[in-house]
N, CA, C and O atoms as a Tinker XYZ file with bonds, in Angstrom:
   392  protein
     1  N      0.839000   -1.169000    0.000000    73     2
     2  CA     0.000000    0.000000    0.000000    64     1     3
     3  C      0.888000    1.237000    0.000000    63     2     4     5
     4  O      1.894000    1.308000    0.706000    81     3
     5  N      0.414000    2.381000   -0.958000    73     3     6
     6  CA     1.543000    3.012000   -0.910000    64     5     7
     7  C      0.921000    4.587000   -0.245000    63     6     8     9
     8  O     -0.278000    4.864000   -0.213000    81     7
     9  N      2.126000    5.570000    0.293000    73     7    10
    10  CA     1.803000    6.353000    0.767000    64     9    11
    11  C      1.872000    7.546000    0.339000    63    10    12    13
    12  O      2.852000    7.695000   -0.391000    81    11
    13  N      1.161000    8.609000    0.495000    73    11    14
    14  CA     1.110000    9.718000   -0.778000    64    13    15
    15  C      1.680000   10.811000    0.353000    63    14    16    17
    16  O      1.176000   11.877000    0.002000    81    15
    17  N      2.405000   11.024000    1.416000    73    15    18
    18  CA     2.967000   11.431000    2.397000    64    17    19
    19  C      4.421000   11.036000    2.810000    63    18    20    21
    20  O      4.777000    9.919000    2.437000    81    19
    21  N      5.298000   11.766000    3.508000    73    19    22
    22  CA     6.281000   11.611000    3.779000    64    21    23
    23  C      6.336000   11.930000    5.444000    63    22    24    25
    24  O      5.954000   13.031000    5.842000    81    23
    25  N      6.747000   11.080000    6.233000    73    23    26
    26  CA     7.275000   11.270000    7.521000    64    25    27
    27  C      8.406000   12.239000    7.685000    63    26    28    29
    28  O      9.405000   12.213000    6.965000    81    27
    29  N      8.244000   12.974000    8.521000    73    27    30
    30  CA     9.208000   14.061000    9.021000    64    29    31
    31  C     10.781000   13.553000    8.603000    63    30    32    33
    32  O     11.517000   13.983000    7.715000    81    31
    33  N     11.021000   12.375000    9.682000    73    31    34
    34  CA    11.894000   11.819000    9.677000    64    33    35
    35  C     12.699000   11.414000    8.405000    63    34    36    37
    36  O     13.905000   11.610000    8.258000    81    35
    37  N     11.884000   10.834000    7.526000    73    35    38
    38  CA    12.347000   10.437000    6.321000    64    37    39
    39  C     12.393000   11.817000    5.601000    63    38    40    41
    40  O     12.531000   11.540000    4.410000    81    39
    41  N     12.349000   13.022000    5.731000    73    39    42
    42  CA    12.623000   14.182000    5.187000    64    41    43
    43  C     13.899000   14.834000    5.513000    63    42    44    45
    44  O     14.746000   15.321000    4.765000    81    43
    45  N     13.852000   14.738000    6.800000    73    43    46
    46  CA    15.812000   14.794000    6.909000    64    45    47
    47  C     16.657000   14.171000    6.862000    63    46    48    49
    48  O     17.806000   14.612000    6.831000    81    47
    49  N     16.268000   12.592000    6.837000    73    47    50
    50  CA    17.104000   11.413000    5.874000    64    49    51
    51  C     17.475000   11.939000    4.658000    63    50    52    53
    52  O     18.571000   12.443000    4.412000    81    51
    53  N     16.444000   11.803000    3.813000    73    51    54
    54  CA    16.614000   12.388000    2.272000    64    53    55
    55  C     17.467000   13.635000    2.409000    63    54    56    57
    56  O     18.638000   13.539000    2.041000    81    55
    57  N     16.962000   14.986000    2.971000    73    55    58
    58  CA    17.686000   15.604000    2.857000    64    57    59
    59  C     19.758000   15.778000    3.353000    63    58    60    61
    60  O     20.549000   16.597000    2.884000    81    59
    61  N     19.961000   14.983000    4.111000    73    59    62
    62  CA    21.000000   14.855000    4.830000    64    61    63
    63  C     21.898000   13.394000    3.762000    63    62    64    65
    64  O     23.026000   12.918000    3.889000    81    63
    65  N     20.792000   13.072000    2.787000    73    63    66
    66  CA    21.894000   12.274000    1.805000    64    65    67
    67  C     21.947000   13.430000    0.466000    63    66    68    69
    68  O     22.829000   13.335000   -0.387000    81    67
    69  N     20.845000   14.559000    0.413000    73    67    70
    70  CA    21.243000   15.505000   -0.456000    64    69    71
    71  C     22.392000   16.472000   -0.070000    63    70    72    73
    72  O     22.938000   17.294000   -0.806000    81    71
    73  N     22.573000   16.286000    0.849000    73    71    74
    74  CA    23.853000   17.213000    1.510000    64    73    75
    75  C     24.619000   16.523000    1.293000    63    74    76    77
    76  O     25.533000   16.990000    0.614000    81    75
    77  N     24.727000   15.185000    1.667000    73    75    78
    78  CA    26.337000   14.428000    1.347000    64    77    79
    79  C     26.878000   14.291000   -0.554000    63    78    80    81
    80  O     27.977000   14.255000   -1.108000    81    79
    81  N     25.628000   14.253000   -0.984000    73    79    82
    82  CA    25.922000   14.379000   -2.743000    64    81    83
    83  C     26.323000   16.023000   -2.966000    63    82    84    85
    84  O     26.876000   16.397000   -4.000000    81    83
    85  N     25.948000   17.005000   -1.795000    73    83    86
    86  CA    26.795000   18.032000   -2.426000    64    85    87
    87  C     28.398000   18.428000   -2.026000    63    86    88    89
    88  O     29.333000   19.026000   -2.560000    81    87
    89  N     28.123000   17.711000   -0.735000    73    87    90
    90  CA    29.757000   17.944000   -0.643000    64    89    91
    91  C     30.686000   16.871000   -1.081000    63    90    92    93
    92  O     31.862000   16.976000   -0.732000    81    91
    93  N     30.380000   16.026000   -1.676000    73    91    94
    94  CA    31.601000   15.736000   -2.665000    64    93    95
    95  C     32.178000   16.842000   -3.037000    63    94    96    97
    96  O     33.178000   17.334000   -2.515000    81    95
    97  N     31.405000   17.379000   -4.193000    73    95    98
    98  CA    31.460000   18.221000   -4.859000    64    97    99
    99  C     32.601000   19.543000   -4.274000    63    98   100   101
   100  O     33.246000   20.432000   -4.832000    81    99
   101  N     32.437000   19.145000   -3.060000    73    99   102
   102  CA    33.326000   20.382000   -2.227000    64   101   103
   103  C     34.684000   19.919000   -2.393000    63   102   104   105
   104  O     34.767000   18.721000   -2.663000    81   103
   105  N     35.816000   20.584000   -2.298000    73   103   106
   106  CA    37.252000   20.174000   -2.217000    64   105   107
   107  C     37.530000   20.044000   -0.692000    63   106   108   109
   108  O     37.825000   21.014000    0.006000    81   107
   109  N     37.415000   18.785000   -0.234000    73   107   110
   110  CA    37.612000   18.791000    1.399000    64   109   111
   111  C     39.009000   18.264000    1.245000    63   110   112   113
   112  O     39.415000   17.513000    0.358000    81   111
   113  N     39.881000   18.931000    2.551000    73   111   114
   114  CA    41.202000   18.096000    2.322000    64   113   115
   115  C     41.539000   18.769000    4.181000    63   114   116   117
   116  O     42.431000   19.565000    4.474000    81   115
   117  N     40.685000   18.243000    5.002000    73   115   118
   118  CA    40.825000   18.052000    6.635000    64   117   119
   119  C     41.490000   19.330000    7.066000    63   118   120   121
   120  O     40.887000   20.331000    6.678000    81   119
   121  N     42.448000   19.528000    7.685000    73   119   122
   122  CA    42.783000   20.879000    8.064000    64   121   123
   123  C     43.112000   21.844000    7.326000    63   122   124   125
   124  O     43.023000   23.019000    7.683000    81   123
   125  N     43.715000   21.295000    5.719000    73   123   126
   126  CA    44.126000   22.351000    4.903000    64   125   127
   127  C     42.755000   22.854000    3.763000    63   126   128   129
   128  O     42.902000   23.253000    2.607000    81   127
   129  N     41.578000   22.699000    4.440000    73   127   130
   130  CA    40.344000   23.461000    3.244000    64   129   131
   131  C     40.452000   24.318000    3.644000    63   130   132   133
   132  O     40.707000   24.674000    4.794000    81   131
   133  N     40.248000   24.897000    2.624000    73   131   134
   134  CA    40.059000   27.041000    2.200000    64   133   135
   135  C     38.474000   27.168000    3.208000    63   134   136   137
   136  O     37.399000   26.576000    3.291000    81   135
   137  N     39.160000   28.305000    3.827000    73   135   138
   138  CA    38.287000   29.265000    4.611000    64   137   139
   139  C     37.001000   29.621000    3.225000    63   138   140   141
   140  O     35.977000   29.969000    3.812000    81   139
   141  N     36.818000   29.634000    2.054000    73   139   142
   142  CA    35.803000   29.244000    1.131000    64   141   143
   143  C     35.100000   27.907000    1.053000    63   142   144   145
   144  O     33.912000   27.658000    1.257000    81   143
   145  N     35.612000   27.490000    0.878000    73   143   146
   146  CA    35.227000   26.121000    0.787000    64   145   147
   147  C     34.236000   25.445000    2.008000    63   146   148   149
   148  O     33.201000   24.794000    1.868000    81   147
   149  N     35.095000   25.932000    3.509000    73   147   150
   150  CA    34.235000   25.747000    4.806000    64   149   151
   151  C     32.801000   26.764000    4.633000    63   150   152   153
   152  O     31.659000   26.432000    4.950000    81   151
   153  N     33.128000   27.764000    4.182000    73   151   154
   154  CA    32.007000   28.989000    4.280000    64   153   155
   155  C     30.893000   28.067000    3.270000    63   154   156   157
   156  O     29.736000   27.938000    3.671000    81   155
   157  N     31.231000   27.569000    2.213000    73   155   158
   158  CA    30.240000   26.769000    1.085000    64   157   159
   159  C     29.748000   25.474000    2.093000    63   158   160   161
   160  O     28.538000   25.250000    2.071000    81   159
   161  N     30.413000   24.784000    2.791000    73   159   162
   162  CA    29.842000   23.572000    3.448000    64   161   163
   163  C     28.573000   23.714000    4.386000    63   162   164   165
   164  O     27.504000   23.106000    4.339000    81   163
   165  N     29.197000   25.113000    5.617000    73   163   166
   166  CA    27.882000   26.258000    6.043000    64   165   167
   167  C     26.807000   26.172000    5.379000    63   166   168   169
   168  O     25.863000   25.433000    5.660000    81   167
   169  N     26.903000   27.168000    4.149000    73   167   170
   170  CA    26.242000   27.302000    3.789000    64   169   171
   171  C     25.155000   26.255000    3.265000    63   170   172   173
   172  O     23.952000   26.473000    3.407000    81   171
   173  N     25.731000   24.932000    2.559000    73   171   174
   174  CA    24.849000   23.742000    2.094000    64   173   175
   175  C     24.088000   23.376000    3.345000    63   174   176   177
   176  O     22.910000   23.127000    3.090000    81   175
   177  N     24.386000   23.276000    4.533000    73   175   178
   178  CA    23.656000   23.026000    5.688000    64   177   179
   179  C     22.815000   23.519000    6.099000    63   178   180   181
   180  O     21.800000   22.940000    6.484000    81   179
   181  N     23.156000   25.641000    6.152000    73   179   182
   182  CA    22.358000   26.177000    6.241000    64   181   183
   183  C     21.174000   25.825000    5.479000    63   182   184   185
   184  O     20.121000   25.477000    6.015000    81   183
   185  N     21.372000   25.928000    4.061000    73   183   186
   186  CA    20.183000   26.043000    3.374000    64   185   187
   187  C     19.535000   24.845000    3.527000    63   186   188   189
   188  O     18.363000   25.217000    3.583000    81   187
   189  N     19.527000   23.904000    3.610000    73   187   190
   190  CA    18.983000   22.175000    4.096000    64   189   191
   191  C     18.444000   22.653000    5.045000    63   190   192   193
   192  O     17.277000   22.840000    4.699000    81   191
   193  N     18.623000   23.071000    6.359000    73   191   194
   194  CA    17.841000   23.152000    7.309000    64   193   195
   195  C     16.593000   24.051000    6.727000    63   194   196   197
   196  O     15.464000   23.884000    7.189000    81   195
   197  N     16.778000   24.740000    5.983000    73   195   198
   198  CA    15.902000   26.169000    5.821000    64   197   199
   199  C     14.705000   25.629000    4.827000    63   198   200   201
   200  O     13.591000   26.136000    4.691000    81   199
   201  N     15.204000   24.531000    4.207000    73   199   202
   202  CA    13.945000   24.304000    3.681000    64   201   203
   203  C     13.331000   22.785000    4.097000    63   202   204   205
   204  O     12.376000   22.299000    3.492000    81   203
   205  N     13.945000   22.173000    5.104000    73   203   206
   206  CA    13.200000   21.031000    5.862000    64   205   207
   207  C     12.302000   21.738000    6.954000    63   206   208   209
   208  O     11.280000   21.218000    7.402000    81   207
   209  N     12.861000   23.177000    7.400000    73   207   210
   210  CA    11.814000   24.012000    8.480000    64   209   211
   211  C     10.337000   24.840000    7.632000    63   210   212   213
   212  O      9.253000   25.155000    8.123000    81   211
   213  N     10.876000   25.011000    6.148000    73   211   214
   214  CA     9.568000   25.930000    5.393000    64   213   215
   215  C      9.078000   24.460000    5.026000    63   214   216   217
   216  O      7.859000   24.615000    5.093000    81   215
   217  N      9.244000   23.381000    4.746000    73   215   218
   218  CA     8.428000   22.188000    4.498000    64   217   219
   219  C      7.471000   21.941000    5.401000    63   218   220   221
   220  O      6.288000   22.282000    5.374000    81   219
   221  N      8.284000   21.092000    6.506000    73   219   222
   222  CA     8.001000   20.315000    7.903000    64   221   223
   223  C      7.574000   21.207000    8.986000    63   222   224   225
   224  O      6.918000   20.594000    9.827000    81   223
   225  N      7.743000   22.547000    9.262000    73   223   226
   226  CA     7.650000   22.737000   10.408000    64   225   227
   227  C      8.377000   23.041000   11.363000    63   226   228   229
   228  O      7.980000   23.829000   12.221000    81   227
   229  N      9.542000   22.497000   11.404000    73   227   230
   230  CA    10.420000   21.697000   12.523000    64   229   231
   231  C     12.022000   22.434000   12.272000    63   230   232   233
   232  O     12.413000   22.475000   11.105000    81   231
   233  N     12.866000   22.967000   13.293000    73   231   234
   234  CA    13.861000   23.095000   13.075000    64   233   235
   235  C     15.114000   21.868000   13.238000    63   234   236   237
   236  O     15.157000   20.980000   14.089000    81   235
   237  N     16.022000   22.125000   12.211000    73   235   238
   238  CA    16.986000   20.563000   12.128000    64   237   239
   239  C     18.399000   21.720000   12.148000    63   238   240   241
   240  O     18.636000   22.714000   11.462000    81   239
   241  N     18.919000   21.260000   12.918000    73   239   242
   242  CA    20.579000   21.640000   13.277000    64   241   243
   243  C     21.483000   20.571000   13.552000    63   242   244   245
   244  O     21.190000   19.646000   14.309000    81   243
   245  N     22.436000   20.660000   13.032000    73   243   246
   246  CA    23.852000   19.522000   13.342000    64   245   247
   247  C     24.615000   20.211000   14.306000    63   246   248   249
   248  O     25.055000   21.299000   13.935000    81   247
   249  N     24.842000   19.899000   15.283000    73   247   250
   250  CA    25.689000   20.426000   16.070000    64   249   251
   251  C     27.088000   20.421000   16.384000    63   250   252   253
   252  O     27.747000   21.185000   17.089000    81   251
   253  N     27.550000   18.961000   15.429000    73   251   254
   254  CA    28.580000   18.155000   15.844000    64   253   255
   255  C     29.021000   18.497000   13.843000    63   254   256   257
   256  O     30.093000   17.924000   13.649000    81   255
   257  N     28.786000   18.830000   13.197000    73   255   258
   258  CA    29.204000   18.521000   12.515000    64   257   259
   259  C     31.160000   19.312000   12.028000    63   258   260   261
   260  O     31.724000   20.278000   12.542000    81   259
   261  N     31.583000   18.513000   11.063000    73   259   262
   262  CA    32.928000   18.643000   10.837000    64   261   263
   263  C     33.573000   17.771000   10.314000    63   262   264   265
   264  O     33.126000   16.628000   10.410000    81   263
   265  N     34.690000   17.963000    9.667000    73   263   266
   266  CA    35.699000   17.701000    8.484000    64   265   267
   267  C     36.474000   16.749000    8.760000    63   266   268   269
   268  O     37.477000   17.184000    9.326000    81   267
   269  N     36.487000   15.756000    8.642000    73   267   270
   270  CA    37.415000   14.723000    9.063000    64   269   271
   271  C     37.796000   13.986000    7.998000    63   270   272   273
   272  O     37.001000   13.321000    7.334000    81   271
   273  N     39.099000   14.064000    7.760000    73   271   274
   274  CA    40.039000   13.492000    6.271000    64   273   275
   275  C     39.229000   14.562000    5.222000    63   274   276   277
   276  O     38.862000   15.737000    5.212000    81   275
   277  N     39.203000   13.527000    4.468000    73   275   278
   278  CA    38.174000   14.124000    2.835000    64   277   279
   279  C     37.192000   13.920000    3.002000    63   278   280   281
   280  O     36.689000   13.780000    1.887000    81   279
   281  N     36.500000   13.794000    3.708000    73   279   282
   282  CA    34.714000   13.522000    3.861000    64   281   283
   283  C     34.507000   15.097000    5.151000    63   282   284   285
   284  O     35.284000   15.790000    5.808000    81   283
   285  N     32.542000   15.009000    4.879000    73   283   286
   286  CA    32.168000   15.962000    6.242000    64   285   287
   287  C     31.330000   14.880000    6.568000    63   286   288   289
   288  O     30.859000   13.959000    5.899000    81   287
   289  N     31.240000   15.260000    7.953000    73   287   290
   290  CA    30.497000   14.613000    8.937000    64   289   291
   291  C     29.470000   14.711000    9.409000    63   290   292   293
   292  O     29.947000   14.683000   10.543000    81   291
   293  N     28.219000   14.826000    9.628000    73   291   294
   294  CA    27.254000   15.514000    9.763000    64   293   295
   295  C     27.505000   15.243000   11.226000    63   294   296   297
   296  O     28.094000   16.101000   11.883000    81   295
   297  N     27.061000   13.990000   11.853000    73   295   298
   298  CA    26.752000   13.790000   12.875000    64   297   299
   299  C     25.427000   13.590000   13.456000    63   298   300   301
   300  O     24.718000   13.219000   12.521000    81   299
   301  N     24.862000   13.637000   14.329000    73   299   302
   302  CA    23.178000   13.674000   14.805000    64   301   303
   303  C     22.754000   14.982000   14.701000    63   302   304   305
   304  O     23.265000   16.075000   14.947000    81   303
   305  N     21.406000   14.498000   14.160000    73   303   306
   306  CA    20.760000   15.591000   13.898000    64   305   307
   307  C     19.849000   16.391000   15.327000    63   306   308   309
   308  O     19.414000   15.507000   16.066000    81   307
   309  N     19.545000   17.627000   15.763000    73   307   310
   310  CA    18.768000   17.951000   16.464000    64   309   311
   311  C     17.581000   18.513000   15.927000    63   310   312   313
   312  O     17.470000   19.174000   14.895000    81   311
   313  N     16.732000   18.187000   16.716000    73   311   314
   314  CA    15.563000   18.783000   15.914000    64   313   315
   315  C     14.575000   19.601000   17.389000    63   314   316   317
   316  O     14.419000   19.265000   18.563000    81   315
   317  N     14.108000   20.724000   16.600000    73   315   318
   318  CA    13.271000   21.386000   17.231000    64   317   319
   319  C     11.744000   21.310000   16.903000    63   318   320   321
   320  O     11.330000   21.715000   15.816000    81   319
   321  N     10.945000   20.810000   17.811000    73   319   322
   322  CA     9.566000   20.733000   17.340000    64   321   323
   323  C      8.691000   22.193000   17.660000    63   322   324   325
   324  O      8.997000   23.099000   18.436000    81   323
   325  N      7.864000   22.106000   17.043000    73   323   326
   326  CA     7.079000   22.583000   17.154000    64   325   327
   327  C      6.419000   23.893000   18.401000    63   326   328   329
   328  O      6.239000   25.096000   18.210000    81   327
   329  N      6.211000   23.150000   19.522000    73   327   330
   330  CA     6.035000   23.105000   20.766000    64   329   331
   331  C      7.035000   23.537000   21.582000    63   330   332   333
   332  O      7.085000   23.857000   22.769000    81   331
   333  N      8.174000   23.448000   20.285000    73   331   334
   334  CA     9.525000   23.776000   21.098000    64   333   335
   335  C     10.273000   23.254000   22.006000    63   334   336   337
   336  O     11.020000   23.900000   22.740000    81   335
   337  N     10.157000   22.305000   22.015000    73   335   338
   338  CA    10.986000   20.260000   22.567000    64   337   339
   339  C     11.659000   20.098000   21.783000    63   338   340   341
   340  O     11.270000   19.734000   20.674000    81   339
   341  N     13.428000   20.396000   22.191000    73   339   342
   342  CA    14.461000   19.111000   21.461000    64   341   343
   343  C     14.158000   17.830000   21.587000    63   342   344   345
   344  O     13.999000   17.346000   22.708000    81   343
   345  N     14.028000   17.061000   20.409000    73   343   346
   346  CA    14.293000   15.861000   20.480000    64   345   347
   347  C     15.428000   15.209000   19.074000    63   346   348   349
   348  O     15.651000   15.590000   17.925000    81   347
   349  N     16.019000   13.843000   20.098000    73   347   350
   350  CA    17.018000   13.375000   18.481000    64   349   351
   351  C     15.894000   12.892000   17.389000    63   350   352   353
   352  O     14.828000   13.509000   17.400000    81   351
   353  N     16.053000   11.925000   16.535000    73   351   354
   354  CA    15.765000   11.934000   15.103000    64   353   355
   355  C     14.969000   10.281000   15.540000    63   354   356   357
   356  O     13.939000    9.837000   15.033000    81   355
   357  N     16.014000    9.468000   16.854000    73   355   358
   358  CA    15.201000    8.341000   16.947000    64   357   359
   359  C     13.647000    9.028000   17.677000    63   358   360   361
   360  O     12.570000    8.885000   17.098000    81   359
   361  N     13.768000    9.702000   18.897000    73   359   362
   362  CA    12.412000    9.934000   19.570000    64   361   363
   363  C     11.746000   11.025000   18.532000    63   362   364   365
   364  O     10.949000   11.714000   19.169000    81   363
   365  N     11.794000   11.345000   17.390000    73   363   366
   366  CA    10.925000   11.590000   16.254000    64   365   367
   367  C      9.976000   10.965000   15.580000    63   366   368   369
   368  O      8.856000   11.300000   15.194000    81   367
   369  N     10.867000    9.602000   15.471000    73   367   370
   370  CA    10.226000    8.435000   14.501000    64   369   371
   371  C      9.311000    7.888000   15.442000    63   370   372   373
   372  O      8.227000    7.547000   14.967000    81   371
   373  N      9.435000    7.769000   16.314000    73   371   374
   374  CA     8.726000    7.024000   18.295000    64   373   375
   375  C      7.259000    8.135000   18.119000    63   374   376   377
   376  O      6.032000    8.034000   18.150000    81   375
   377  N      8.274000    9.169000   17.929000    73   375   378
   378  CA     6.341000   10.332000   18.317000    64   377   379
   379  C      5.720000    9.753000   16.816000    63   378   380   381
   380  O      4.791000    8.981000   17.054000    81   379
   381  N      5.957000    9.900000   15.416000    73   379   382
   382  CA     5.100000    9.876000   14.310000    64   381   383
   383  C      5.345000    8.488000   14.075000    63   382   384   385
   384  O      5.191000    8.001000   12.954000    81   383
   385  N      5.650000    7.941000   14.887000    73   383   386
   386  CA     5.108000    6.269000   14.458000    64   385   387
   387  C      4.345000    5.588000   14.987000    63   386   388   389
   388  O      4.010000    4.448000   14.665000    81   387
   389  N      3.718000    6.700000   16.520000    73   387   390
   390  CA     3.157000    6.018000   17.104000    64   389   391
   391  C      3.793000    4.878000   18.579000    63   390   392
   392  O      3.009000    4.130000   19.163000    81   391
């Protein structure tokens, strides 16, 4: 049966693997990336959050995130509901799953 809806959760999944397809794209190289390059990684995050909050509702921040070797890291996501309760990404899926 299929669903014509998307769970919160599975919206910052998706989005947080659209972030990792853009920073390939970035020249990461661990302590020696250009003060540009970090400002562009910002920025891809920024804007991810900005439109999972004009979608969903909900604010999504990485707190932990950072550069390690040639890859970025996101780390856990935080999320702000509604109501204005942090919760992580598992007690998300717990509230809209029931």
């Amino acid at each position: 049966m299929a669903r014509k809806f998307m769970y919160v959760y599975e919206r910052i999944y998706k989005e947080a693997n659209d972030m990792q397809r853009e920073f390939v794209k970035v020249p990461v190289n661990g302590r020696q990336t250009s003060r540009a390059d970090q400002k562009r990684i910002r920025k891809i995050v920024e804007d991810s959050s900005y439109r999972v909050a004009q979608e969903c509702s909900v604010i999504v921040s990485y707190p932990k995130v950072h550069i390690a070797g040639r890859e970025v890291v996101l780390g856990e996501p935080l999320i702000m509901l509604p109501d204005c309760r942090f919760v992580s990404i598992e007690e998300l899926m717990k509230i809209e799953l029931g």
